[in-house]
Predicted model as a PDB file, atoms N, CA, C, CB and O in Angstrom, pLDDT in the B-factor column:
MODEL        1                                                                  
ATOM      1  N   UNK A   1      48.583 234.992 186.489  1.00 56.00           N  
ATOM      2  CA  UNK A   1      48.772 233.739 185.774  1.00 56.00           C  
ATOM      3  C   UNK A   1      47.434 233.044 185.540  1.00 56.00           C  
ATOM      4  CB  UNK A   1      49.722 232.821 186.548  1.00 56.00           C  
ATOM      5  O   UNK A   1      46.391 233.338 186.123  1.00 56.00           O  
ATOM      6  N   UNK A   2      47.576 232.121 184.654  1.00 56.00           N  
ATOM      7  CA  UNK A   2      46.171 231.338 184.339  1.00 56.00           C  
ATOM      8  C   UNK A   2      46.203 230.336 184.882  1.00 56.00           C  
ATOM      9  CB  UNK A   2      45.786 230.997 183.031  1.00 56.00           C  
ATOM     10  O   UNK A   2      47.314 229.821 184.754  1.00 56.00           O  
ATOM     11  N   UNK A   3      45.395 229.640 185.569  1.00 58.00           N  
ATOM     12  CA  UNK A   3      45.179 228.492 186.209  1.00 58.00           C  
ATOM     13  C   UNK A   3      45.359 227.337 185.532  1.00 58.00           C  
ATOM     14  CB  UNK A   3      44.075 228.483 186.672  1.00 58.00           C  
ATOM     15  O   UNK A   3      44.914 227.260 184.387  1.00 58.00           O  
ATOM     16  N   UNK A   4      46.037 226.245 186.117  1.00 59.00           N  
ATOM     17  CA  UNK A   4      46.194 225.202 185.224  1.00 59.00           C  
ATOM     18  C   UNK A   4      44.794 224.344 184.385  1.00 59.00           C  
ATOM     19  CB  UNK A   4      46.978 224.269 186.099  1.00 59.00           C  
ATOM     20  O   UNK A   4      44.712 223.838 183.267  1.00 59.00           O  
ATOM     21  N   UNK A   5      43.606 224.504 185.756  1.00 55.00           N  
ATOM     22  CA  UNK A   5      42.284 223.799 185.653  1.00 55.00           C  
ATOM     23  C   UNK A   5      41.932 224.242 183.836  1.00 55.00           C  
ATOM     24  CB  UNK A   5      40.951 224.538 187.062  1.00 55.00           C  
ATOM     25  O   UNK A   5      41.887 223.396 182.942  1.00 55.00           O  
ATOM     26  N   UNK A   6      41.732 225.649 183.644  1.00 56.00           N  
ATOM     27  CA  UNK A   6      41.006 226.238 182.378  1.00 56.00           C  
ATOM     28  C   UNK A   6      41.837 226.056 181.178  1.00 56.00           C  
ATOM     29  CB  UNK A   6      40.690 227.793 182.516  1.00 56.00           C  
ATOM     30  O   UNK A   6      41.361 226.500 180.133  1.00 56.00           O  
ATOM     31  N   UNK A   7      43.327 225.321 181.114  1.00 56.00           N  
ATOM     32  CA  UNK A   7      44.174 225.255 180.063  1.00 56.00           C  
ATOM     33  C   UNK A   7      43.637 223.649 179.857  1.00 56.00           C  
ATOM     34  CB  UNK A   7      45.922 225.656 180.389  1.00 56.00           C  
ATOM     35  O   UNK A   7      43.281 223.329 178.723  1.00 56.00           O  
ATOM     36  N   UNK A   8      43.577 222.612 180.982  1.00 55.00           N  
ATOM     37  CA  UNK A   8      43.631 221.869 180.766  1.00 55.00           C  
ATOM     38  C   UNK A   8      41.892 221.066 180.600  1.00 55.00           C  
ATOM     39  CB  UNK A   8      44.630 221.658 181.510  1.00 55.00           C  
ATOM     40  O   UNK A   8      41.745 219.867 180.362  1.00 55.00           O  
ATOM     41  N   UNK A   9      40.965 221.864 180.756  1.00 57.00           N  
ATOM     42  CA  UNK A   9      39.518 221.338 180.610  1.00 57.00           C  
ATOM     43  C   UNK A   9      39.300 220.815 179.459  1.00 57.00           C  
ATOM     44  CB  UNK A   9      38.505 222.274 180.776  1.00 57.00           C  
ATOM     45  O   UNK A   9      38.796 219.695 179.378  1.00 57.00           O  
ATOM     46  N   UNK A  10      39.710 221.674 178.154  1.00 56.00           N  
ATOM     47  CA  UNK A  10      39.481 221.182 177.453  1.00 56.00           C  
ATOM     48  C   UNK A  10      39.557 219.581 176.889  1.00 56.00           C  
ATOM     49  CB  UNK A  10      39.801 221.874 177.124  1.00 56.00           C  
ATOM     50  O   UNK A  10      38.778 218.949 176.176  1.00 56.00           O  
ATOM     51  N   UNK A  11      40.750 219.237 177.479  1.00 52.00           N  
ATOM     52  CA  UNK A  11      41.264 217.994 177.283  1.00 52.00           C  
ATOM     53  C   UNK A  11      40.719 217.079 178.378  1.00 52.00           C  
ATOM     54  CB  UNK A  11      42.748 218.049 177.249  1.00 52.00           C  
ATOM     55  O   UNK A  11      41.384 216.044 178.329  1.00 52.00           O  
ATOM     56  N   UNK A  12      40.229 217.039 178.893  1.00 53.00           N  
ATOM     57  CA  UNK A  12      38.863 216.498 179.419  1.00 53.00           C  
ATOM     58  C   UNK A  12      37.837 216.395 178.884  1.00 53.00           C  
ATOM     59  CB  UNK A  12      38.441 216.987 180.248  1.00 53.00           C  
ATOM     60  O   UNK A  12      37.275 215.301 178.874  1.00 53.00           O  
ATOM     61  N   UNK A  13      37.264 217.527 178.259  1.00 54.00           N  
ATOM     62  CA  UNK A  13      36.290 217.742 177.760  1.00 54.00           C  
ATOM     63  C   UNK A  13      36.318 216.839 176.495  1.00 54.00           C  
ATOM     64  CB  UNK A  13      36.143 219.080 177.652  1.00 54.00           C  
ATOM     65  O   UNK A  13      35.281 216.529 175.909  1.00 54.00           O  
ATOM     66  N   UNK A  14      37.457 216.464 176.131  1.00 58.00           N  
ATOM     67  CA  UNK A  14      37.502 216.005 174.486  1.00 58.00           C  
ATOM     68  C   UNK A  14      37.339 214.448 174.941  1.00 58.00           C  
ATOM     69  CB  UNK A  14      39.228 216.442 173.390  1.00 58.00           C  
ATOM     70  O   UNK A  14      36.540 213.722 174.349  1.00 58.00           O  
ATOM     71  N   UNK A  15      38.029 214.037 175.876  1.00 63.00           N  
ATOM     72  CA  UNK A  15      38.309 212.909 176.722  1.00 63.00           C  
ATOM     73  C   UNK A  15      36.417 212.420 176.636  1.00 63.00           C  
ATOM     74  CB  UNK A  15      39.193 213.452 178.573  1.00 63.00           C  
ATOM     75  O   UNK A  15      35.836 211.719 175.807  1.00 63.00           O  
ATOM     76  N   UNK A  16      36.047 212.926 177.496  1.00 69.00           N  
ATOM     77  CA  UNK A  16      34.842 212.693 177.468  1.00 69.00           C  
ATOM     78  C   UNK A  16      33.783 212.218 176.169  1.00 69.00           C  
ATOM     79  CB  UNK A  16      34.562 213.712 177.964  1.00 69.00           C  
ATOM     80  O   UNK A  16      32.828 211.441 176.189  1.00 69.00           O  
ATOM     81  N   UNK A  17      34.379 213.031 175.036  1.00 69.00           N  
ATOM     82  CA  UNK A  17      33.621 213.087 173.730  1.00 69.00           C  
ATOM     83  C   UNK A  17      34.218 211.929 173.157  1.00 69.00           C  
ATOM     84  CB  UNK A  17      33.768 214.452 172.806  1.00 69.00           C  
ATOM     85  O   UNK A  17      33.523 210.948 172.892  1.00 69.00           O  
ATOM     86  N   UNK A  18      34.984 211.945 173.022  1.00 69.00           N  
ATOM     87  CA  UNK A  18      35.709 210.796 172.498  1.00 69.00           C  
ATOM     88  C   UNK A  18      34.722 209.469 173.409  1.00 69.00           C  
ATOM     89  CB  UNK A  18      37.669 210.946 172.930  1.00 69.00           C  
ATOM     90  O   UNK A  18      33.912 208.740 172.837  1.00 69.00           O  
ATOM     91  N   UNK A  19      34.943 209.429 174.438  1.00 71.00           N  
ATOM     92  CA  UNK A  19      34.000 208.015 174.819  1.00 71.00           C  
ATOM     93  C   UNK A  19      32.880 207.751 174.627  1.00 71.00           C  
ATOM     94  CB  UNK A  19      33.853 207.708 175.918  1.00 71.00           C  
ATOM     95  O   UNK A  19      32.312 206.662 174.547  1.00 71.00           O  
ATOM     96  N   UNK A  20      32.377 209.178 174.514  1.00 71.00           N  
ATOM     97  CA  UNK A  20      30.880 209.210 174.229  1.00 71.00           C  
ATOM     98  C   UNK A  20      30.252 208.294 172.875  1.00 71.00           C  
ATOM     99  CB  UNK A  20      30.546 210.799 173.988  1.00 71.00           C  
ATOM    100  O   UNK A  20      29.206 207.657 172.753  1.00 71.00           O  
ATOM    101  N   UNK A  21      31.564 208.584 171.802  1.00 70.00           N  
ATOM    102  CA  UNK A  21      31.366 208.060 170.284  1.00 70.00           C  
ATOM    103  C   UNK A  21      30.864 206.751 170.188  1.00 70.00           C  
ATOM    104  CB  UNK A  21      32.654 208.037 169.477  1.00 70.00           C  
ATOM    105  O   UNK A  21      30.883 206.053 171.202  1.00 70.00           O  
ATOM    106  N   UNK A  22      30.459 206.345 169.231  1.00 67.00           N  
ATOM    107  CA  UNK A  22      29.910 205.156 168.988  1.00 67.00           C  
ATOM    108  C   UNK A  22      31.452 204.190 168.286  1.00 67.00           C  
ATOM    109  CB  UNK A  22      28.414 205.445 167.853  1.00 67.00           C  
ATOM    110  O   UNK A  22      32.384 204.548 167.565  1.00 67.00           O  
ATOM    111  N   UNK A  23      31.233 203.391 168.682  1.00 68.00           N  
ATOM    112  CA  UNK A  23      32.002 202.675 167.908  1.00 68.00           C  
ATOM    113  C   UNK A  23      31.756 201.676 166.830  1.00 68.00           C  
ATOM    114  CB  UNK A  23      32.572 202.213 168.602  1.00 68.00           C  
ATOM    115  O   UNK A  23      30.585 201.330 166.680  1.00 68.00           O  
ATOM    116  N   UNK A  24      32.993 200.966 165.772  1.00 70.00           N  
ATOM    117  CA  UNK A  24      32.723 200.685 165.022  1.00 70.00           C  
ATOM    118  C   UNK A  24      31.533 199.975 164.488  1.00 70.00           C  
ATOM    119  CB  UNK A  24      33.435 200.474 164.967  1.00 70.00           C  
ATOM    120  O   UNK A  24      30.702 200.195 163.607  1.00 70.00           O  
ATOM    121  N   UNK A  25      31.824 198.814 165.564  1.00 69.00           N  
ATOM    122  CA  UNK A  25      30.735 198.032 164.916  1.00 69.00           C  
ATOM    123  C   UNK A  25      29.253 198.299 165.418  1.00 69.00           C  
ATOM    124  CB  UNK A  25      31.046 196.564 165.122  1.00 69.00           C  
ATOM    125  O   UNK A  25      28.361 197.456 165.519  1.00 69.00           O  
ATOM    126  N   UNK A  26      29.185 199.598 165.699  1.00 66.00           N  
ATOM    127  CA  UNK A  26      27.569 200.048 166.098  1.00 66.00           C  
ATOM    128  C   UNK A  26      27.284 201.573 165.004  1.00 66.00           C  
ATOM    129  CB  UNK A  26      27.446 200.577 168.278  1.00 66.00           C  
ATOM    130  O   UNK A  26      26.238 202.147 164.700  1.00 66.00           O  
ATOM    131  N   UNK A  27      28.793 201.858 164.619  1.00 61.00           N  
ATOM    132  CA  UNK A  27      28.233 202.959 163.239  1.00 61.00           C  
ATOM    133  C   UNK A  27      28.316 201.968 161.884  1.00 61.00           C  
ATOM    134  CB  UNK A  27      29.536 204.629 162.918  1.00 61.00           C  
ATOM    135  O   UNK A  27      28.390 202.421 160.742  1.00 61.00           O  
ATOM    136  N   UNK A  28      28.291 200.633 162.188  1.00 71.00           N  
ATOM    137  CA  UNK A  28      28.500 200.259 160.611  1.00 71.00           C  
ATOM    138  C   UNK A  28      27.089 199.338 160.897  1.00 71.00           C  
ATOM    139  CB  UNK A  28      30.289 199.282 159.981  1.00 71.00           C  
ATOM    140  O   UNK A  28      27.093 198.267 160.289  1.00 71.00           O  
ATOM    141  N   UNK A  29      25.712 199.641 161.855  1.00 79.00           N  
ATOM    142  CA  UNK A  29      25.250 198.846 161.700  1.00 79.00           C  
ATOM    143  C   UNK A  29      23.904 199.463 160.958  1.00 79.00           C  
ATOM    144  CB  UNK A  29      25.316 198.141 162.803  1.00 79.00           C  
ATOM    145  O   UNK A  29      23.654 200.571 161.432  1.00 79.00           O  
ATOM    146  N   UNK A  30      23.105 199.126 160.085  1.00 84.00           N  
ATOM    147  CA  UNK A  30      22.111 199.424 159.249  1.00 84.00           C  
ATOM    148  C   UNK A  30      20.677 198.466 159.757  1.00 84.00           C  
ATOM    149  CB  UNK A  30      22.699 199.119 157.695  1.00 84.00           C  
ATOM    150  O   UNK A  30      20.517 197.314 160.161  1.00 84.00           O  
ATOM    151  N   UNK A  31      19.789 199.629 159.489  1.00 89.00           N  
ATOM    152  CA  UNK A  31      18.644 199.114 160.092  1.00 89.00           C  
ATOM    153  C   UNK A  31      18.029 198.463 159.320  1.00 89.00           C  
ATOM    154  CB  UNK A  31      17.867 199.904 160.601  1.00 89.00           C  
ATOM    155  O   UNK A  31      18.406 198.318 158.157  1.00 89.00           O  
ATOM    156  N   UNK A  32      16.820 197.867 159.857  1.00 90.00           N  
ATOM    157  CA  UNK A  32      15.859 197.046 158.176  1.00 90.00           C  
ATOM    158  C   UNK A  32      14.874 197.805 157.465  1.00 90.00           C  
ATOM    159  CB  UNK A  32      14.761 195.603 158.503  1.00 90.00           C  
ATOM    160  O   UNK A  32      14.121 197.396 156.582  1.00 90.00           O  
ATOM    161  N   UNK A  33      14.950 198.782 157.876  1.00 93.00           N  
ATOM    162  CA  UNK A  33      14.284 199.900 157.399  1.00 93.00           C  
ATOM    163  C   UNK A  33      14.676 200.566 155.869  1.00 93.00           C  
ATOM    164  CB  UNK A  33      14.505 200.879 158.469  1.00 93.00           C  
ATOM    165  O   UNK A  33      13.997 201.081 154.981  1.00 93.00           O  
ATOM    166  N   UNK A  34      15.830 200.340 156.004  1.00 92.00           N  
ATOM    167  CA  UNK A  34      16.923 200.731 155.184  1.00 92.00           C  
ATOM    168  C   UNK A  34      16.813 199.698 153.709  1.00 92.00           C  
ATOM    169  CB  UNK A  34      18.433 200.520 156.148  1.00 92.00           C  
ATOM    170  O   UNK A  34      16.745 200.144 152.563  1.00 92.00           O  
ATOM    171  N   UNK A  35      16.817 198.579 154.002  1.00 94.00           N  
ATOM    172  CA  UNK A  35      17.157 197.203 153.438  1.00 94.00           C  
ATOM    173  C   UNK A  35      15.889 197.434 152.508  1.00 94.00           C  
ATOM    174  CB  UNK A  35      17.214 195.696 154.590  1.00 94.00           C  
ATOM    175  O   UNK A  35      15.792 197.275 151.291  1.00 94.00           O  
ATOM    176  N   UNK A  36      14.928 197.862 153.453  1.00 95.00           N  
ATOM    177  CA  UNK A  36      13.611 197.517 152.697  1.00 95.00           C  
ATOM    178  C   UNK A  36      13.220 198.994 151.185  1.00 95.00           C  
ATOM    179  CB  UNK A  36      12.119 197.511 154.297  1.00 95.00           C  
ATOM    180  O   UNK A  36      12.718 198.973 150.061  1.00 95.00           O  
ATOM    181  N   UNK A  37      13.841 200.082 152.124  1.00 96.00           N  
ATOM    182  CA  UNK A  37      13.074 201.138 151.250  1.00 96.00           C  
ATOM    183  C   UNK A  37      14.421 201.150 149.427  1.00 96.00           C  
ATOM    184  CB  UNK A  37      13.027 203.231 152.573  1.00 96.00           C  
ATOM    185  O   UNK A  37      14.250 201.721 148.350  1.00 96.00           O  
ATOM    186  N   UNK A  38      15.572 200.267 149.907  1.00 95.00           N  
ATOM    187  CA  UNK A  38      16.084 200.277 149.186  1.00 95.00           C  
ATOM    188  C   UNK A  38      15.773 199.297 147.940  1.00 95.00           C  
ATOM    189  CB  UNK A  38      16.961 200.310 149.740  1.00 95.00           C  
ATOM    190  O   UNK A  38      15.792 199.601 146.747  1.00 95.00           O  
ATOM    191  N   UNK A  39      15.478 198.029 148.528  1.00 96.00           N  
ATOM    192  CA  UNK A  39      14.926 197.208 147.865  1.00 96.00           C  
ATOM    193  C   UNK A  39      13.745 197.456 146.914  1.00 96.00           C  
ATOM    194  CB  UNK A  39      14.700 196.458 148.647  1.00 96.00           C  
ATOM    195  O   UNK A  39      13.715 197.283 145.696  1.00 96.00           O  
ATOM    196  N   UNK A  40      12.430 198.058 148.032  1.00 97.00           N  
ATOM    197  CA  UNK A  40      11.397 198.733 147.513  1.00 97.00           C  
ATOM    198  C   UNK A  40      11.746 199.724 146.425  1.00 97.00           C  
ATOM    199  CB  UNK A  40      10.751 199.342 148.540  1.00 97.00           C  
ATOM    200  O   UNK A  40      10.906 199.825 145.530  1.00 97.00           O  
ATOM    201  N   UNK A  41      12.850 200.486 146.336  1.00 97.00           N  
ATOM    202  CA  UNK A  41      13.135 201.726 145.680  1.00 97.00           C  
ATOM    203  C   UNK A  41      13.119 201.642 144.453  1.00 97.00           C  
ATOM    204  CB  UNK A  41      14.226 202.266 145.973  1.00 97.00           C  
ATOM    205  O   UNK A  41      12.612 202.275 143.527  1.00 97.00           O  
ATOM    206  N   UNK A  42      14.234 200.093 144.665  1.00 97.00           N  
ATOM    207  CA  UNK A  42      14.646 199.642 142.469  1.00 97.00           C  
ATOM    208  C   UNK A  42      13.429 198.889 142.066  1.00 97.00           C  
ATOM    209  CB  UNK A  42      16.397 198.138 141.941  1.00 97.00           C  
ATOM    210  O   UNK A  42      13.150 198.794 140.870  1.00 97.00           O  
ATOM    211  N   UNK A  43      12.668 198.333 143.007  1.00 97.00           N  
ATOM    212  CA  UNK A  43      12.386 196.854 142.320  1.00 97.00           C  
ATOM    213  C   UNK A  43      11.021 197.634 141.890  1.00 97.00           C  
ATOM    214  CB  UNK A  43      12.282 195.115 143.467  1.00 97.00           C  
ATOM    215  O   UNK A  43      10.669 197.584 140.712  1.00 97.00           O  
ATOM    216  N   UNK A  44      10.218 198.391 142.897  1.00 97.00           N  
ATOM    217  CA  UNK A  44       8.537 198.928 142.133  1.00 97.00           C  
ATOM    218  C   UNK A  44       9.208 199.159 140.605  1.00 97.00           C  
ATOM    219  CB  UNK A  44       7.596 200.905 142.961  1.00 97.00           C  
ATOM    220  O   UNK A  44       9.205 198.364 139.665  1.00 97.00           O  
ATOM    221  N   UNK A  45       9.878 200.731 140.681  1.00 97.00           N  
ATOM    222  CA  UNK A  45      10.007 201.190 139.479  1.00 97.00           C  
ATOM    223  C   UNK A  45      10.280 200.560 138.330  1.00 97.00           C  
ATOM    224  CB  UNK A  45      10.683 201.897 139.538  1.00 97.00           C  
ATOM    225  O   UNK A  45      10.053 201.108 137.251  1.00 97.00           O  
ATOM    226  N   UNK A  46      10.789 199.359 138.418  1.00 98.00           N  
ATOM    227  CA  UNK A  46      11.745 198.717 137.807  1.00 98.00           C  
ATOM    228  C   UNK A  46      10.577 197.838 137.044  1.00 98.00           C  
ATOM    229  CB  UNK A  46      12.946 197.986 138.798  1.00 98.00           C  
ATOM    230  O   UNK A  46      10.519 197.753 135.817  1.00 98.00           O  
ATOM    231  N   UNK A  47       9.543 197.118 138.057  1.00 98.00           N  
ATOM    232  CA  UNK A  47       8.233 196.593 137.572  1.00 98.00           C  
ATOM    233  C   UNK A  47       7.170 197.386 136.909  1.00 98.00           C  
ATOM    234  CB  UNK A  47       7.636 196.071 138.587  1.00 98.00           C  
ATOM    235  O   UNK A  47       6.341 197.276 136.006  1.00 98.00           O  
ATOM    236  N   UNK A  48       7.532 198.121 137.669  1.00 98.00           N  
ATOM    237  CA  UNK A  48       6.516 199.263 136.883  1.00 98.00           C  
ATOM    238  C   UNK A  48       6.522 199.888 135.324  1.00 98.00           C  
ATOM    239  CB  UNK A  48       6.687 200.500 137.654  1.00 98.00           C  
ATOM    240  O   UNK A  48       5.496 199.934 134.646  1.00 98.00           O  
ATOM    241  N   UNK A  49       7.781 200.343 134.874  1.00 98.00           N  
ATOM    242  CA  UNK A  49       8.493 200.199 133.881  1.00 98.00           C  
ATOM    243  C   UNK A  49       8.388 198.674 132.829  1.00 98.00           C  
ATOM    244  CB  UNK A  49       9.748 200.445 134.527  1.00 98.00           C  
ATOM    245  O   UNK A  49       7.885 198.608 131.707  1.00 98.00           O  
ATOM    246  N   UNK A  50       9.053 197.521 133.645  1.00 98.00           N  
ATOM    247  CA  UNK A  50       8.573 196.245 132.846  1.00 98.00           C  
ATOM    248  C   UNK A  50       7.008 196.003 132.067  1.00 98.00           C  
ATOM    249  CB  UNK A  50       8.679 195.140 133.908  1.00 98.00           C  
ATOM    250  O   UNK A  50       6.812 195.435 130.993  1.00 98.00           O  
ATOM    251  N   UNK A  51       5.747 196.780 133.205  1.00 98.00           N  
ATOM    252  CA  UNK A  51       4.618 196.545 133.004  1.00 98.00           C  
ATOM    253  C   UNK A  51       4.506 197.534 131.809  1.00 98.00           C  
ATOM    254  CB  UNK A  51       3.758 196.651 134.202  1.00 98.00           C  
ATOM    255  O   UNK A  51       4.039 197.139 130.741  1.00 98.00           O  
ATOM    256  N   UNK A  52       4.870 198.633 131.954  1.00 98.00           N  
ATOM    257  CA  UNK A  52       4.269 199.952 130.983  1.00 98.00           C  
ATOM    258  C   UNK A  52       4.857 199.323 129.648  1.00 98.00           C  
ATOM    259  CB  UNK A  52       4.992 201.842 131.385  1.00 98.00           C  
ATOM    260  O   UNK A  52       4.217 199.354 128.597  1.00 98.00           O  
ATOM    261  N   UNK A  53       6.187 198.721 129.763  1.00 97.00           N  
ATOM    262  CA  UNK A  53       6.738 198.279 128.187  1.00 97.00           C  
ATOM    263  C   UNK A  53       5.673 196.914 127.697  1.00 97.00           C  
ATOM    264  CB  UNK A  53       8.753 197.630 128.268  1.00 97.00           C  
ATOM    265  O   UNK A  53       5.402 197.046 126.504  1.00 97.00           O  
ATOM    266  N   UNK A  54       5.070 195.767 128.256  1.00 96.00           N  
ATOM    267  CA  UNK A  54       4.421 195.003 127.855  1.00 96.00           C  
ATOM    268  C   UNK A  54       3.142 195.433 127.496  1.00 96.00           C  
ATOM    269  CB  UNK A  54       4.483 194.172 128.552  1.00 96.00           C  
ATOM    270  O   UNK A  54       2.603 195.009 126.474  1.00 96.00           O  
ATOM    271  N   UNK A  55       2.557 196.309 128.313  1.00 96.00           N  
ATOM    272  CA  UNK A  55       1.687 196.922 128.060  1.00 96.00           C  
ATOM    273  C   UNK A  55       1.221 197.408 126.193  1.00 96.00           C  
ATOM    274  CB  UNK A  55       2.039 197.883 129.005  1.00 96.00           C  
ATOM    275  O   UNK A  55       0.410 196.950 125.388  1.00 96.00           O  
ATOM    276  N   UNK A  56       2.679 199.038 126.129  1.00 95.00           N  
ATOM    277  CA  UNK A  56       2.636 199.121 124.959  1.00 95.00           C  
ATOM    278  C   UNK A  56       2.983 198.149 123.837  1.00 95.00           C  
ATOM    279  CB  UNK A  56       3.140 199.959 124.893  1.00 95.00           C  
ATOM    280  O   UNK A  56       2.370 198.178 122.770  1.00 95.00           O  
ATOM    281  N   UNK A  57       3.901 197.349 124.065  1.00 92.00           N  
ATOM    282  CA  UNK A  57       3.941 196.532 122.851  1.00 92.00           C  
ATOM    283  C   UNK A  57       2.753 195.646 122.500  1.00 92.00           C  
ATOM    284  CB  UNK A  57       5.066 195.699 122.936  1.00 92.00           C  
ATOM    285  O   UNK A  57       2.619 195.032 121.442  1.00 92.00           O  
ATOM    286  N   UNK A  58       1.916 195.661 123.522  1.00 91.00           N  
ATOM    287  CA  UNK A  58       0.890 194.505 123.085  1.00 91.00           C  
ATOM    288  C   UNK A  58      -0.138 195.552 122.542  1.00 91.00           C  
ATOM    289  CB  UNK A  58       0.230 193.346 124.448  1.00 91.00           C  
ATOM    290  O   UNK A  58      -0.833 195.013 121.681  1.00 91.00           O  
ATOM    291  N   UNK A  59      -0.459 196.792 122.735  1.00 91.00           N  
ATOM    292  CA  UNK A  59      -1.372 197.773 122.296  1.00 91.00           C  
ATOM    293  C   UNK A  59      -0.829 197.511 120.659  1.00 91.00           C  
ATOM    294  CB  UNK A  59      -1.181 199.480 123.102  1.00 91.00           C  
ATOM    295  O   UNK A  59      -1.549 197.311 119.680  1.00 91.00           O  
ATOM    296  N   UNK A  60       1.145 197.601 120.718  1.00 91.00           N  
ATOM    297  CA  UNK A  60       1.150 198.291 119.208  1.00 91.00           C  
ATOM    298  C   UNK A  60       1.091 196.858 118.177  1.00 91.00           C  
ATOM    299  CB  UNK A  60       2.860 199.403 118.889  1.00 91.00           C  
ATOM    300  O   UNK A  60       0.829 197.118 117.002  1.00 91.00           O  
ATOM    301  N   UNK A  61       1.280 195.583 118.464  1.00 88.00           N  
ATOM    302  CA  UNK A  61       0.813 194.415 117.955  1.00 88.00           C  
ATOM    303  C   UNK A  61      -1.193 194.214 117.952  1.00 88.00           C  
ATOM    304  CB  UNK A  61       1.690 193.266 118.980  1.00 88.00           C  
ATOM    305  O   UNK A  61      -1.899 193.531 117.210  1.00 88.00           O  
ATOM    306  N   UNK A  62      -1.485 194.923 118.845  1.00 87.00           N  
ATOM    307  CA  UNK A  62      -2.904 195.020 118.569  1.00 87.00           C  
ATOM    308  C   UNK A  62      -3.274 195.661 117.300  1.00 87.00           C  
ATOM    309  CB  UNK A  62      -3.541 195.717 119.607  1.00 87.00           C  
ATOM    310  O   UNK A  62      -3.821 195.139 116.328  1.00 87.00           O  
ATOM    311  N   UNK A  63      -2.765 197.265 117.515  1.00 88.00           N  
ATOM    312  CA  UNK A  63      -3.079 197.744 116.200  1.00 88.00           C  
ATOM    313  C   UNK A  63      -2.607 197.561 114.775  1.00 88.00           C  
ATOM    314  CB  UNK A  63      -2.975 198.737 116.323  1.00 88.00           C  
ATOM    315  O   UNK A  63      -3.035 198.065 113.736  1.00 88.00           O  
ATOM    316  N   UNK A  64      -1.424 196.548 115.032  1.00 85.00           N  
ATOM    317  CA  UNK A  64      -0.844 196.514 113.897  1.00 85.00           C  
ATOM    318  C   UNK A  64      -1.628 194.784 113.443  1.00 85.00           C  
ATOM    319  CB  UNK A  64       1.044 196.758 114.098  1.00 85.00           C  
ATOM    320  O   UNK A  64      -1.249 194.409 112.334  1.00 85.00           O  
ATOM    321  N   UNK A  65      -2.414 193.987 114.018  1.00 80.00           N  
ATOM    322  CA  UNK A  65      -3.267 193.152 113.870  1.00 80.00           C  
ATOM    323  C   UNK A  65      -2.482 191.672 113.506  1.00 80.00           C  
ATOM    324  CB  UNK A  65      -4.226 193.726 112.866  1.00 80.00           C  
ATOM    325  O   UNK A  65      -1.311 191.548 113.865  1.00 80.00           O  
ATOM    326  N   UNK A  66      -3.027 190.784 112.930  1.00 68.00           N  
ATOM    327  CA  UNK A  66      -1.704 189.342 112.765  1.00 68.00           C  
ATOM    328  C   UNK A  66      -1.950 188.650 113.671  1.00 68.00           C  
ATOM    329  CB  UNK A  66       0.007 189.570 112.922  1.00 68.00           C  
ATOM    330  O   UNK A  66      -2.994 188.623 114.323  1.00 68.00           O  
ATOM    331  N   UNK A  67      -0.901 187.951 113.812  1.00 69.00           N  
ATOM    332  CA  UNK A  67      -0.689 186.510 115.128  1.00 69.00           C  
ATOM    333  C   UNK A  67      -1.420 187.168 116.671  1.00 69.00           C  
ATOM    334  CB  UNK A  67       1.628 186.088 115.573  1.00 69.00           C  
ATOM    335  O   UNK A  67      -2.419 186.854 117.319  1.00 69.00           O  
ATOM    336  N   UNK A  68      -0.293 188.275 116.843  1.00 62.00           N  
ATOM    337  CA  UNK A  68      -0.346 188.401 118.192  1.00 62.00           C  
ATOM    338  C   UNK A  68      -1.675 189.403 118.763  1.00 62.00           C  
ATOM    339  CB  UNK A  68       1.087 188.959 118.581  1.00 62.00           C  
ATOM    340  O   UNK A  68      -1.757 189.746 119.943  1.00 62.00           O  
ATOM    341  N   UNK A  69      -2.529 189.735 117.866  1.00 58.00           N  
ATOM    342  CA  UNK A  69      -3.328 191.084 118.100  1.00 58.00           C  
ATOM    343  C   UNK A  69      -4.447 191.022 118.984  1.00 58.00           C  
ATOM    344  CB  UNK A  69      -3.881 191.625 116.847  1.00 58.00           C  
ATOM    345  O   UNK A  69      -5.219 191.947 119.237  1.00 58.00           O  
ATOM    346  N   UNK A  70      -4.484 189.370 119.621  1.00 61.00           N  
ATOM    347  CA  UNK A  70      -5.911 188.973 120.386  1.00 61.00           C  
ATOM    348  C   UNK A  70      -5.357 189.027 121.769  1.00 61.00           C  
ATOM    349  CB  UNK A  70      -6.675 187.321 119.989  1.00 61.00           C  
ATOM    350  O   UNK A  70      -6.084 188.790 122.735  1.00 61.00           O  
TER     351      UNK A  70                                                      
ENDMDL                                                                          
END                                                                             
């Protein structure tokens, strides 16, 4: 026969894992690390982009000369 101990370890074993887990409100918590590279992520490109478009339009009002070309 099989011993009761080796049928039933497992369920200990799970017992255990289970407590081990984190709980909710420590897997829903986000670091500032996070906050930042996300922030950082949209906003450079986003300026960066804004700059490259002012950029060219003032090149193509340059060459095209008038009001705005100084």
């Amino acid at each position: 026969m099989i011993p009761t101990a080796t049928i039933a370890s497992p369920a200990f074993a799970l017992d255990s894992i289970v407590d081990a887990l984190p709980t909710n409100t420590v897997a829903l918590e986000v670091q500032f690390g996070a906050y930042l590279a996300v922030l950082l992520g949209t906003f450079l490109p986003c300026l960066f982009l804004i700059n490259l478009f002012i950029q060219t339009e003032s090149r193509k009002a340059g060459k095209a000369g008038g009001q705005d070309s100084e």
